[in-house]
C-alpha positions in Angstrom: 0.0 0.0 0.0 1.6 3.8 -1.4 1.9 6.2 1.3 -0.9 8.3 -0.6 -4.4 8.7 0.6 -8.2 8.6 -1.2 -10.0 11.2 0.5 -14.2 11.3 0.0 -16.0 14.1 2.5 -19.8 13.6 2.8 -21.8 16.3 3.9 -25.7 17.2 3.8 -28.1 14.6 4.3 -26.4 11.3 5.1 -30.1 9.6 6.4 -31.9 6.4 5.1 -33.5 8.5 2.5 -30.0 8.9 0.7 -28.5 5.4 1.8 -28.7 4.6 -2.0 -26.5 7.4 -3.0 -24.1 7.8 0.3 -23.1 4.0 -0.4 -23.0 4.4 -4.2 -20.3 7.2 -3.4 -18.1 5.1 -0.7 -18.2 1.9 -3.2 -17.0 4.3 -5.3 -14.1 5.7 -3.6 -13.3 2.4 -1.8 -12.9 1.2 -5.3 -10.4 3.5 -6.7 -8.9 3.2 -3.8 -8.5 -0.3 -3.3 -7.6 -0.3 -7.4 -4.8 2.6 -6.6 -3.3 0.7 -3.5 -3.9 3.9 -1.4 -5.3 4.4 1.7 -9.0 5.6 2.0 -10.0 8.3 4.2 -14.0 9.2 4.7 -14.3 12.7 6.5 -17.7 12.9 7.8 -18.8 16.5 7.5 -19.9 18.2 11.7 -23.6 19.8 10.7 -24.1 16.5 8.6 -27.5 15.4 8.8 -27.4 11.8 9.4 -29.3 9.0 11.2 -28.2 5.1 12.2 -27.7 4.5 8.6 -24.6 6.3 8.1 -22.4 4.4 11.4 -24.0 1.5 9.7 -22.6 1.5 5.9 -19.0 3.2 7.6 -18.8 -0.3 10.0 -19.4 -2.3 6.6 -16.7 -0.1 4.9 -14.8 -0.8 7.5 -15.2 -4.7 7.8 -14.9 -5.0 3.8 -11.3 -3.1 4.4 -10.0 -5.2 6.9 -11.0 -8.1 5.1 -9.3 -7.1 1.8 -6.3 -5.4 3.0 -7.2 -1.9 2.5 -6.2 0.6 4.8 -9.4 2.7 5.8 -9.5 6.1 7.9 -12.7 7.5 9.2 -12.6 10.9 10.4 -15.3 13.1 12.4 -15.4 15.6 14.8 -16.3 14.8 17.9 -18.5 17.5 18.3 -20.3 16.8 15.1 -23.6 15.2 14.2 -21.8 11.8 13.4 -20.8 11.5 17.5 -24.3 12.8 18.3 -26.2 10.2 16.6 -23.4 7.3 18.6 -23.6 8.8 21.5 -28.0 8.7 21.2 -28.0 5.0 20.4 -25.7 4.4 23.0 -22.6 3.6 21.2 -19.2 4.8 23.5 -16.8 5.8 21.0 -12.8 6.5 21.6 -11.9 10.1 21.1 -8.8 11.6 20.8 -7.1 14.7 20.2 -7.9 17.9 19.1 -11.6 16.8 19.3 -11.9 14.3 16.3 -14.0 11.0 16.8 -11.6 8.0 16.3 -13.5 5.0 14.8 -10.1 2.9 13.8 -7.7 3.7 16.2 -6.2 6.7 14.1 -6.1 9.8 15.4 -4.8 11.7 12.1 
């Protein structure tokens, strides 16, 4: 894996009514990524709308990159709607530094 990174930022509505599209985009990426031998990194926007859906298809992301060898970063603020929406279904989550959310263990 190249030292470089595939970066995708998802804002706006990130809810069950756009699961469609937000998945169609991080297949997407994941893909180019995977097909470059980079790294991908999903930055998950703070006034983000989203629901259960979105924790949801970033755990699959994340499962499908362990199991295939791609290196996968997800990054959002832990002051943002993405930590909001764990922290209401009663998920802990790790934070770190500089008040980012760390899903994977890397605080970057």
């Amino acid at each position: 894996m190249s030292d470089e990174l595939k970066t995708v930022h998802f804002k706006g509505a990130l809810t069950i009514k756009t699961a469609t599209e937000t998945h169609d985009r991080l297949l997407a990426a994941y893909r180019q990524a995977k097909a470059a031998g980079t790294a991908l990194q999903i930055e998950i926007a703070d006034d983000c709308d989203c629901d259960l859906t979105l924790p949801q298809l970033l755990l699959s992301a994340q499962k499908t990159a362990v199991r295939e060898g791609v290196e996968l970063h997800i990054r959002a603020s832990d002051k943002g709607a993405l930590f909001a929406t764990l922290q209401r279904a009663g998920i802990s989550a790790a934070t770190g530094s500089a008040d980012r959310l760390i899903i994977n263990g890397d605080p970057r």
